[in-house]
C-alpha positions as YAML, in Angstrom:
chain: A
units: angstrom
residues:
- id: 1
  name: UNK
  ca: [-183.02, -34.09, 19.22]
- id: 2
  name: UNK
  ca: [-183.40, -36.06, 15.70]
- id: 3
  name: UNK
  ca: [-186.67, -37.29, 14.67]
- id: 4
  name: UNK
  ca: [-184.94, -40.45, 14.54]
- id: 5
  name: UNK
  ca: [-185.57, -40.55, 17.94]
- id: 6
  name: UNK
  ca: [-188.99, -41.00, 19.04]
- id: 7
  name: UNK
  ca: [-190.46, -39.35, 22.16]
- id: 8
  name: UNK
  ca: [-193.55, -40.70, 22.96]
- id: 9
  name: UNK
  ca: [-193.07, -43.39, 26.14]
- id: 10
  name: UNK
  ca: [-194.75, -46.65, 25.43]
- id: 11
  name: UNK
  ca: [-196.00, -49.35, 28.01]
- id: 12
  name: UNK
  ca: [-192.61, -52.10, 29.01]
- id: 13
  name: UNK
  ca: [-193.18, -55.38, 27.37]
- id: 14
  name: UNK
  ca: [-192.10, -58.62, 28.24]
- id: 15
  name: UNK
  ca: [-192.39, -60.53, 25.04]
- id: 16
  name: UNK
  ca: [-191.53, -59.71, 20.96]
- id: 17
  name: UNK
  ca: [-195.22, -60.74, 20.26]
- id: 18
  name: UNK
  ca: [-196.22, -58.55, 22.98]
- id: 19
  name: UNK
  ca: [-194.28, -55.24, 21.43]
- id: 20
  name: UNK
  ca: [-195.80, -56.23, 18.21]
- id: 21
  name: UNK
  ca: [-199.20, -55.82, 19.86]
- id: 22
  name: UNK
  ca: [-198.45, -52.57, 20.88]
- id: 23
  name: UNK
  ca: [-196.45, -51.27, 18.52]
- id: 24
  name: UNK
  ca: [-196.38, -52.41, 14.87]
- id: 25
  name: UNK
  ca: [-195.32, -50.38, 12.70]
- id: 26
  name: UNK
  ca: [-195.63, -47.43, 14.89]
- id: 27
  name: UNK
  ca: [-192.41, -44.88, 15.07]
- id: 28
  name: UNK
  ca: [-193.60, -42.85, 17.19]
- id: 29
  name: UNK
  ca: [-193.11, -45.07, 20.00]
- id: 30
  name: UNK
  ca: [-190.09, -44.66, 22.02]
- id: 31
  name: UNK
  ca: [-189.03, -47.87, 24.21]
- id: 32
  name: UNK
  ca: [-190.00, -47.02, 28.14]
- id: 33
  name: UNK
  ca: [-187.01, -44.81, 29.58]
- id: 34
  name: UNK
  ca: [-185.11, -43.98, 26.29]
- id: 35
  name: UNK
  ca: [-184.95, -40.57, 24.71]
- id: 36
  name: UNK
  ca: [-185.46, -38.64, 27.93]
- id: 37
  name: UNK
  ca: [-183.98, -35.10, 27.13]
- id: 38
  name: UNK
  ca: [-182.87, -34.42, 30.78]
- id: 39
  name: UNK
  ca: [-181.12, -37.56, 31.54]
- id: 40
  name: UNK
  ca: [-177.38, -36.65, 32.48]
- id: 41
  name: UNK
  ca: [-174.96, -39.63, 32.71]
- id: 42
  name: UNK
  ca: [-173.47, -40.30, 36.01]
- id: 43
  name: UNK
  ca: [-169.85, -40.80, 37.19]
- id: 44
  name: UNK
  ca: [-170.85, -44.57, 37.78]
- id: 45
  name: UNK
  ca: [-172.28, -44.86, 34.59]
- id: 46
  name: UNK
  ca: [-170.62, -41.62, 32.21]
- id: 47
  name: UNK
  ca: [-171.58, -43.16, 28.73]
- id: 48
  name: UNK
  ca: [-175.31, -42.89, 27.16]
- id: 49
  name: UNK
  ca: [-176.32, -45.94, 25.70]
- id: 50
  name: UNK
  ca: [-177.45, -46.10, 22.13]
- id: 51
  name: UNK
  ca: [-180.14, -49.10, 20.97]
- id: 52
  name: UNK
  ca: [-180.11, -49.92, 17.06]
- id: 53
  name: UNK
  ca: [-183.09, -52.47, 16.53]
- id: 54
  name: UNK
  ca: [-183.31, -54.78, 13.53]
- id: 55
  name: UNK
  ca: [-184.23, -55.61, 10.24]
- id: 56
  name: UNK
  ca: [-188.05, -54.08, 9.20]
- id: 57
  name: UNK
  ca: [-188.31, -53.24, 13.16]
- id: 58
  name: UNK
  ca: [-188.72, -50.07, 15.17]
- id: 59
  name: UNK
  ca: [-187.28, -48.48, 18.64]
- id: 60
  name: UNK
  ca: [-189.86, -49.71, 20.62]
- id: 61
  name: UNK
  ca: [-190.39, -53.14, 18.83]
- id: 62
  name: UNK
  ca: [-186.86, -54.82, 20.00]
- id: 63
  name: UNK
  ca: [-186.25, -52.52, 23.03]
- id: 64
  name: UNK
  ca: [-189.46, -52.25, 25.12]
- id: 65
  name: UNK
  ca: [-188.25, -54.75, 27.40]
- id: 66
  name: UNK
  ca: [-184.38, -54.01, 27.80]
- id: 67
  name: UNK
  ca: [-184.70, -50.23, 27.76]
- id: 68
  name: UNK
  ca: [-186.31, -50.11, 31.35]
- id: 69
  name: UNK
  ca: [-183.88, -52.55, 32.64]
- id: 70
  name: UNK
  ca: [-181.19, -50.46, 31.29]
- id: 71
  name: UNK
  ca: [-182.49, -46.90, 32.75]
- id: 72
  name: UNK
  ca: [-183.31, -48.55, 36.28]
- id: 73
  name: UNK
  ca: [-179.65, -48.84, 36.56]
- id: 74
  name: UNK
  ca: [-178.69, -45.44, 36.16]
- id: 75
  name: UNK
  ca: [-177.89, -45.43, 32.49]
- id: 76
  name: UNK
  ca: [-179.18, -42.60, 30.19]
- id: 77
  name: UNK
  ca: [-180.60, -44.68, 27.35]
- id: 78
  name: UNK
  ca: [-181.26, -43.11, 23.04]
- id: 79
  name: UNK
  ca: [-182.84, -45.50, 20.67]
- id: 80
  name: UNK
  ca: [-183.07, -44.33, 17.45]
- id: 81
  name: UNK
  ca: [-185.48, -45.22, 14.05]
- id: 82
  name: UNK
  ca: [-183.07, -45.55, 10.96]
- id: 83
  name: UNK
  ca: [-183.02, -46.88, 7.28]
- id: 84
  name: UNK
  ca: [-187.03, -45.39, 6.72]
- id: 85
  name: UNK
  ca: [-188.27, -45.51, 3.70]
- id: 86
  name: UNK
  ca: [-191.74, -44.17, 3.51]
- id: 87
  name: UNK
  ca: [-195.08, -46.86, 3.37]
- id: 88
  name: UNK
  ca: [-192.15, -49.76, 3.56]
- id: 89
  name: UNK
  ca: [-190.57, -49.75, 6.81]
- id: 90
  name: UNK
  ca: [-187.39, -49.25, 8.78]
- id: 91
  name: UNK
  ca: [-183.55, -50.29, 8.02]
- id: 92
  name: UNK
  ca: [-184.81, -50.35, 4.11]
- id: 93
  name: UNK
  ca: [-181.71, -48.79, 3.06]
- id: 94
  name: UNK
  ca: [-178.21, -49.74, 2.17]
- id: 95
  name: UNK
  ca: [-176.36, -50.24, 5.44]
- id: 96
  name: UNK
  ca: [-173.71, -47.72, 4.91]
- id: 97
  name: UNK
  ca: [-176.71, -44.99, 4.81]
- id: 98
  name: UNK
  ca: [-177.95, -46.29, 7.93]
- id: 99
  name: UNK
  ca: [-174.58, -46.38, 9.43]
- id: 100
  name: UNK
  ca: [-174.31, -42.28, 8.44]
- id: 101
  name: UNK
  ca: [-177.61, -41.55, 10.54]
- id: 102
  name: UNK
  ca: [-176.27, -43.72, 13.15]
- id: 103
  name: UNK
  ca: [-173.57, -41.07, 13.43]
- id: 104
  name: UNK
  ca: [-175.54, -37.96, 13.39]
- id: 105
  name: UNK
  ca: [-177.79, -39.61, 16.31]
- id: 106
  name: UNK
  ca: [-174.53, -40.13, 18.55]
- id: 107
  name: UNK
  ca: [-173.15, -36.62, 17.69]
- id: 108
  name: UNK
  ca: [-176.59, -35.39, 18.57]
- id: 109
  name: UNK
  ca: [-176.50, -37.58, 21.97]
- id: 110
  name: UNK
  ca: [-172.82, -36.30, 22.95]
- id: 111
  name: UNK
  ca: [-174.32, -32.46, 22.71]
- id: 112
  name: UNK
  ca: [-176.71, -33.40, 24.94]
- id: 113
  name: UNK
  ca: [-175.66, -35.00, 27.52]
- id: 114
  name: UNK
  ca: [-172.55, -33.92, 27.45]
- id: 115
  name: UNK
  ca: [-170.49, -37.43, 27.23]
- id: 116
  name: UNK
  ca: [-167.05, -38.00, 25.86]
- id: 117
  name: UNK
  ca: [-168.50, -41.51, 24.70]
- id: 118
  name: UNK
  ca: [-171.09, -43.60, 23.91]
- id: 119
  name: UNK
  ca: [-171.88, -47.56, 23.93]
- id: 120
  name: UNK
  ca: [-173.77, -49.20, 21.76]
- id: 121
  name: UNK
  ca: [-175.83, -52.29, 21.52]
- id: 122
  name: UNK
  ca: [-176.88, -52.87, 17.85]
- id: 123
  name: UNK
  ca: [-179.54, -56.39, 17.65]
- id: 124
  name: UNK
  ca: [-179.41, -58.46, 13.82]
- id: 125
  name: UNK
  ca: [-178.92, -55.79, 10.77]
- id: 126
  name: UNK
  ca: [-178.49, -52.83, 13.93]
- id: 127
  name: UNK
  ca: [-175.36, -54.46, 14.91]
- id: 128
  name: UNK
  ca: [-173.87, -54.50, 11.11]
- id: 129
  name: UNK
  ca: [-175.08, -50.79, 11.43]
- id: 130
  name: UNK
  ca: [-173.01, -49.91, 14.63]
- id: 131
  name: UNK
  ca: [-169.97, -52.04, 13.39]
- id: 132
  name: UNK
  ca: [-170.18, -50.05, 10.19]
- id: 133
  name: UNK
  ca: [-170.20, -47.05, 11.99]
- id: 134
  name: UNK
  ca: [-167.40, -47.61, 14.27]
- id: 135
  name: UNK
  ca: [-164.90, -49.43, 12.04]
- id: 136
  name: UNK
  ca: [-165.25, -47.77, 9.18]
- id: 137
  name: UNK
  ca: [-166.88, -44.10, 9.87]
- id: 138
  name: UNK
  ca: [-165.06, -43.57, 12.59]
- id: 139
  name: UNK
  ca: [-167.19, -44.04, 15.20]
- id: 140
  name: UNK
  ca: [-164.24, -45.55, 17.35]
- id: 141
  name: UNK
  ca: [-163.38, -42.26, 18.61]
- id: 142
  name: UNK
  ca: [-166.88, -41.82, 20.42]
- id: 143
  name: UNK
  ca: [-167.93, -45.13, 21.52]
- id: 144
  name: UNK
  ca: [-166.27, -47.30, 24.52]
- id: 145
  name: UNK
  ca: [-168.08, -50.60, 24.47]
- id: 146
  name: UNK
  ca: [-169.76, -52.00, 21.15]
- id: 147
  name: UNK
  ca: [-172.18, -55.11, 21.87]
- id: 148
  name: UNK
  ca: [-173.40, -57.13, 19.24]
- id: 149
  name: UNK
  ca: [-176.60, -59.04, 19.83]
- id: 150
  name: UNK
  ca: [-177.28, -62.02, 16.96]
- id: 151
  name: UNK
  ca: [-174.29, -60.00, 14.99]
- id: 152
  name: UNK
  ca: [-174.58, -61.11, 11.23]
- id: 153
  name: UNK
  ca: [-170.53, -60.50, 11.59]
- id: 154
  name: UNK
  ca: [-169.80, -62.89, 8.55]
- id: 155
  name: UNK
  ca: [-173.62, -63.19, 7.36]
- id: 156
  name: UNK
  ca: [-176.30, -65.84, 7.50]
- id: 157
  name: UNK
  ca: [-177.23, -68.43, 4.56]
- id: 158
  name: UNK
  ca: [-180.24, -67.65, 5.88]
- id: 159
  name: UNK
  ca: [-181.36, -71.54, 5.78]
- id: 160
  name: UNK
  ca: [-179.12, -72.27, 2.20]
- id: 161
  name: UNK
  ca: [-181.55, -70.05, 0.53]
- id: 162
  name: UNK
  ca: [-180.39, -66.85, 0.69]
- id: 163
  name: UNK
  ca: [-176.86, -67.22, -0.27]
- id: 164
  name: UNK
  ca: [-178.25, -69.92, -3.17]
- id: 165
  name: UNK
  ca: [-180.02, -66.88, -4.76]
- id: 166
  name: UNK
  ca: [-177.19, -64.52, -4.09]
- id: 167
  name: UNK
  ca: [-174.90, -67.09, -5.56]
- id: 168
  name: UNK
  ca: [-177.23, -66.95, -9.03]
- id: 169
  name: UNK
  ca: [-176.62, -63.95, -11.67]
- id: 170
  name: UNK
  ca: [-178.17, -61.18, -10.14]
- id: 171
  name: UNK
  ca: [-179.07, -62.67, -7.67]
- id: 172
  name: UNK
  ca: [-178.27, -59.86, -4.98]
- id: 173
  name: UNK
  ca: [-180.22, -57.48, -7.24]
- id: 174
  name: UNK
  ca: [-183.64, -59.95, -7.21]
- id: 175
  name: UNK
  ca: [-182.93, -59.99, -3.54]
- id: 176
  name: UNK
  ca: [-182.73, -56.06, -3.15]
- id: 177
  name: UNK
  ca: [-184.94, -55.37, -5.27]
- id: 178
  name: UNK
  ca: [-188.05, -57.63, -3.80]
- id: 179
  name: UNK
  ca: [-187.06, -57.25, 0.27]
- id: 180
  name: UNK
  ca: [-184.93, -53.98, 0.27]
- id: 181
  name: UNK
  ca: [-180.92, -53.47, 0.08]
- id: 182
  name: UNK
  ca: [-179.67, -53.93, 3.33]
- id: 183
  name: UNK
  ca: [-180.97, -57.49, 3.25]
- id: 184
  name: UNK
  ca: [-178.64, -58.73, 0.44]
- id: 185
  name: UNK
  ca: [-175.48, -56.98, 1.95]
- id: 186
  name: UNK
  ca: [-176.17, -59.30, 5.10]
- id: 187
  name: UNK
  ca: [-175.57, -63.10, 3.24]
- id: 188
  name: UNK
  ca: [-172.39, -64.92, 3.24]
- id: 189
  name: UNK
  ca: [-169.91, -63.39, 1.20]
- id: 190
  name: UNK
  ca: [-171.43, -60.18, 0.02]
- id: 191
  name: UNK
  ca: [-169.35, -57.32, -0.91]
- id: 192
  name: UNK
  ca: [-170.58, -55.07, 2.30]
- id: 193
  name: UNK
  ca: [-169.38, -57.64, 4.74]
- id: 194
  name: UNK
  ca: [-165.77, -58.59, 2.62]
- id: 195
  name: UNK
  ca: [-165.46, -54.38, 2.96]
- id: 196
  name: UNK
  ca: [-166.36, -54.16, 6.49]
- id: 197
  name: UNK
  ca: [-164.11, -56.77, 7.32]
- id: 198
  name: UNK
  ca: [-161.09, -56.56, 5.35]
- id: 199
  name: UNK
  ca: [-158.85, -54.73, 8.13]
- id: 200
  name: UNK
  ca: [-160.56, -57.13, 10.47]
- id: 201
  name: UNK
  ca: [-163.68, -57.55, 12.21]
- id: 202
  name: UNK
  ca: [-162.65, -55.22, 15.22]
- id: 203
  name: UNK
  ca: [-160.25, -52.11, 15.97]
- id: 204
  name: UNK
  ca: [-158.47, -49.93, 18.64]
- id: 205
  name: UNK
  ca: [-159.79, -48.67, 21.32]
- id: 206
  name: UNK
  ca: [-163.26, -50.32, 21.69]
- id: 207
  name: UNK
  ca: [-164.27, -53.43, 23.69]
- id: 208
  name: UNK
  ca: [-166.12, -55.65, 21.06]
- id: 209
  name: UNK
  ca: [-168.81, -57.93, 22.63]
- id: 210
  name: UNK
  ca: [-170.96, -60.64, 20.39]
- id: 211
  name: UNK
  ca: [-173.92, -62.27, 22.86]
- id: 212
  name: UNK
  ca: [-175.52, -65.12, 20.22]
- id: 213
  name: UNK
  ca: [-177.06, -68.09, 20.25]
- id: 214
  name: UNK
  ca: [-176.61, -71.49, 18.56]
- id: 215
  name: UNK
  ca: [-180.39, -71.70, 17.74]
- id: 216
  name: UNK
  ca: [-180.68, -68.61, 15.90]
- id: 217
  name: UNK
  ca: [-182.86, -68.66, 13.01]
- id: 218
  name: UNK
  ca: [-181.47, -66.37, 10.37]
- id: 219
  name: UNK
  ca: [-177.89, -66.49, 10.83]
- id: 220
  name: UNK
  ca: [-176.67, -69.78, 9.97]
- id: 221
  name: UNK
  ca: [-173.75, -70.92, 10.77]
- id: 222
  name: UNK
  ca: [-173.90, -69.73, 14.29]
- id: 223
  name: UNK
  ca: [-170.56, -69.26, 14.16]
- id: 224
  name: UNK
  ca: [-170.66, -66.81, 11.94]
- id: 225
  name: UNK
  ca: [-171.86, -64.13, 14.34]
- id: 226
  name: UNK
  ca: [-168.78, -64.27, 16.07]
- id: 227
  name: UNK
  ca: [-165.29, -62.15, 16.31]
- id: 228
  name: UNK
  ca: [-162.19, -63.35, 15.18]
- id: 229
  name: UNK
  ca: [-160.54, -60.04, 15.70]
- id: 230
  name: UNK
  ca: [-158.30, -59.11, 18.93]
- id: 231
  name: UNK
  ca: [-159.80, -57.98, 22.31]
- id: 232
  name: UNK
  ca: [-163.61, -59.90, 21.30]
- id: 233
  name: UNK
  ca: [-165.48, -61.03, 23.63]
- id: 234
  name: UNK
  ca: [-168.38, -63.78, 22.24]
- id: 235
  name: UNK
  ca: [-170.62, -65.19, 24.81]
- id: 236
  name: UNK
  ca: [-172.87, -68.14, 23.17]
- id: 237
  name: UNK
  ca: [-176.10, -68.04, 25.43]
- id: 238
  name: UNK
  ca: [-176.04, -72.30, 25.49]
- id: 239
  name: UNK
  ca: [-171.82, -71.69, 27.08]
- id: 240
  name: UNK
  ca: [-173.38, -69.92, 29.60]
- id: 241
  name: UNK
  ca: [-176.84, -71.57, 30.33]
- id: 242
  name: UNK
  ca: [-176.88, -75.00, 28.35]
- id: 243
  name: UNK
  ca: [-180.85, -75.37, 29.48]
- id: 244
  name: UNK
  ca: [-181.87, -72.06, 27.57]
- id: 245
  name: UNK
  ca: [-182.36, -72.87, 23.53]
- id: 246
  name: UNK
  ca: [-183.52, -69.16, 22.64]
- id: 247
  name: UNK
  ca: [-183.86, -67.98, 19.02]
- id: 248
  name: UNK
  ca: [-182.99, -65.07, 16.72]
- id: 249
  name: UNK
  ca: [-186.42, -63.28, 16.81]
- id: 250
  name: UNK
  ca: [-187.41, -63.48, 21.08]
- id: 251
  name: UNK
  ca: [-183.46, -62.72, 21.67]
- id: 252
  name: UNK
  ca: [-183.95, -59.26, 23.09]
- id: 253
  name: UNK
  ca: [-186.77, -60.26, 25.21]
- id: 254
  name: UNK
  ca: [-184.65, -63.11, 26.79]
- id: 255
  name: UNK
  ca: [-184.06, -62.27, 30.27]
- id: 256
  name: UNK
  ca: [-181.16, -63.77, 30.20]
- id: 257
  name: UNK
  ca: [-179.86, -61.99, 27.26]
- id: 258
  name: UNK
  ca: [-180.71, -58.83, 28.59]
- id: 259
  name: UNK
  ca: [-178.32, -59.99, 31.64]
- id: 260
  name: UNK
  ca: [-175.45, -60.18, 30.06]
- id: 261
  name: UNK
  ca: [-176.08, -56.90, 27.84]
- id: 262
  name: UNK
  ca: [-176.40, -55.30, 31.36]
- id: 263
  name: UNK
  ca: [-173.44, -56.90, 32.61]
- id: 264
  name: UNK
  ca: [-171.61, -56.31, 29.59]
- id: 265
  name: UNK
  ca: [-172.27, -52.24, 30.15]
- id: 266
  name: UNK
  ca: [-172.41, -52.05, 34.00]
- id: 267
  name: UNK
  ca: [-169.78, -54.80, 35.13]
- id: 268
  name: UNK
  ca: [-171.25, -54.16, 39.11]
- id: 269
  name: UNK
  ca: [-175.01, -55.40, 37.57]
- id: 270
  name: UNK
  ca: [-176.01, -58.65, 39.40]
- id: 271
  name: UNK
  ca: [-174.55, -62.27, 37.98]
- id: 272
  name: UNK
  ca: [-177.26, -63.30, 35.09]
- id: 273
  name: UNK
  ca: [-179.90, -65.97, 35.97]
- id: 274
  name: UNK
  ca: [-180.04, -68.96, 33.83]
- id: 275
  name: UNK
  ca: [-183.55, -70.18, 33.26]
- id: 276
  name: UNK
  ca: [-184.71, -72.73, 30.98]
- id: 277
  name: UNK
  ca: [-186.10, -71.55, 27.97]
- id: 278
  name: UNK
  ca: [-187.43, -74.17, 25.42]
- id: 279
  name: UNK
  ca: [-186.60, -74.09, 21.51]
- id: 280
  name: UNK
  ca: [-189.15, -72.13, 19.50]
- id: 281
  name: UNK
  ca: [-189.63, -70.05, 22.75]
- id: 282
  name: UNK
  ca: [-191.88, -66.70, 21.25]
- id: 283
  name: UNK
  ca: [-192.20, -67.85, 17.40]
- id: 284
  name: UNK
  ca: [-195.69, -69.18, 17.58]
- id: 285
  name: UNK
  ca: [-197.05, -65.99, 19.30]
- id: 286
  name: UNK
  ca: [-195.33, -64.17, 16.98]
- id: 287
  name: UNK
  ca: [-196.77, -65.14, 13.71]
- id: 288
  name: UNK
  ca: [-200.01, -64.96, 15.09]
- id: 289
  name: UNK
  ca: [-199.29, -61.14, 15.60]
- id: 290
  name: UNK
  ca: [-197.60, -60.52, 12.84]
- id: 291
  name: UNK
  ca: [-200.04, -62.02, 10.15]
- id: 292
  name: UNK
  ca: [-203.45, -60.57, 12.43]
...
């Protein structure tokens, strides 16, 4: 397989902070069940499912607590590394790039395992990548169900100040420049997103699923992260649990999140649970792993 995808097993975590712990800045770490080279897919579950983490993340960092879940129920499960750029990080490069290794991973994943399809569950700048990829690459004639976790579908203002420097003569560039060039192509109104959407936000053939949540922290207006295409599904988390206030950075480690992703791939998976999860849920724990 690519050496996008890492091999080495790390522990399950519950918690973002707790990944971080264990894995910062580590891609060698593959999320717990993911990237197993003898996992055949199953007639009650025939399509591998492909994980594409976030900005500056990893594999492991956003999966290590949803790949498990995922692999307990039968599904074979890939998570790739994509956008490297050496001593910097991950999903550093333009979006379009990323979306291009994207492809190569789920040709590589089809040899395999020998699957007609694939799904795919892309979280914050992975689910521009897996959009990308499907609308515009062609990935629609490999992938079944496409689920969009904290989608930037129309961009984030990012608090006003993102799309008030992006708004400014060269702004963009500045922005690119000092935090990499995917970031830019993610604000309100940047040229990436008009492209990506122009024909509309979704096409033929593919069930389109957004799973957000009012509270999110980097992609303001909330609404923005949703579908306005035909055949969409968008579940807001506070719809379908009022009580749970989760944000954009703990999302994938919400267990009730990681319901409906399950759900959303494996329709026989168990009702979700709602829970009551307090705003700022995860943020405190981690800064103090991220700046230790």
């Amino acid at each position: 397989m690519a050496d996008d995808l890492p091999s080495i097993a790390g522990p399950t975590s519950r918690t973002a902070a707790e990944a971080k712990t264990v894995g910062m800045g580590d891609n060698s770490l593959a999320p717990p069940g993911a990237n197993k080279a003898d996992c055949q897919p199953t007639i009650e579950h025939p399509n591998p499912v492909v994980l594409v983490h976030g900005s500056d993340s990893t594999a492991y960092l956003d999966w290590a607590g949803l790949s498990p879940r995922l692999r307990e129920r039968g599904l074979c499960v890939f998570a790739l590394n994509y956008g490297q750029v050496e001593g910097v990080g991950n999903a550093q490069i333009p979006i379009a790039e990323s979306s291009a290794q994207l492809a190569a991973v789920v040709g590589q994943v089809l040899d395999q395992t020998g699957a007609e399809n694939v799904d795919l569950v892309g979280f914050s700048q992975g689910a521009a990548v897996t959009r990308y990829y499907v609308n515009i690459l062609g990935g629609d004639e490999h992938v079944d169900k496409w689920v969009g976790l904290a989608s930037p579908t129309y961009g984030g203002t990012f608090y006003g100040v993102g799309a008030a420097v992006a708004a400014e003569p060269r702004g963009s560039a500045l922005i690119g420049a000092a935090l990499g060039p995917a970031l830019p192509e993610l604000i309100v109104g940047s040229e990436f997103l008009t492209r990506l959407n122009a024909g509309g936000d979704t096409g033929r053939g593919v069930d389109y699923t957004t799973i957000s949540t009012r509270y999110d922290e980097m992609i303001q207006p909330y609404q923005n992260q949703l579908l306005r295409g035909p055949g969409a599904t968008n579940l807001v988390i506070q719809d379908q649990c009022p009580a749970n206030l989760i944000g954009h950075m703990s999302l994938p480690y919400d267990a009730f999140t990681q319901d409906l992703i399950i759900q959303t791939l494996d329709p026989s998976a168990p009702e979700p649970v709602c829970q009551q999860v307090p705003l700022g849920t995860g943020m405190l724990e981690l800064m103090i792993v991220s700046n230790s």
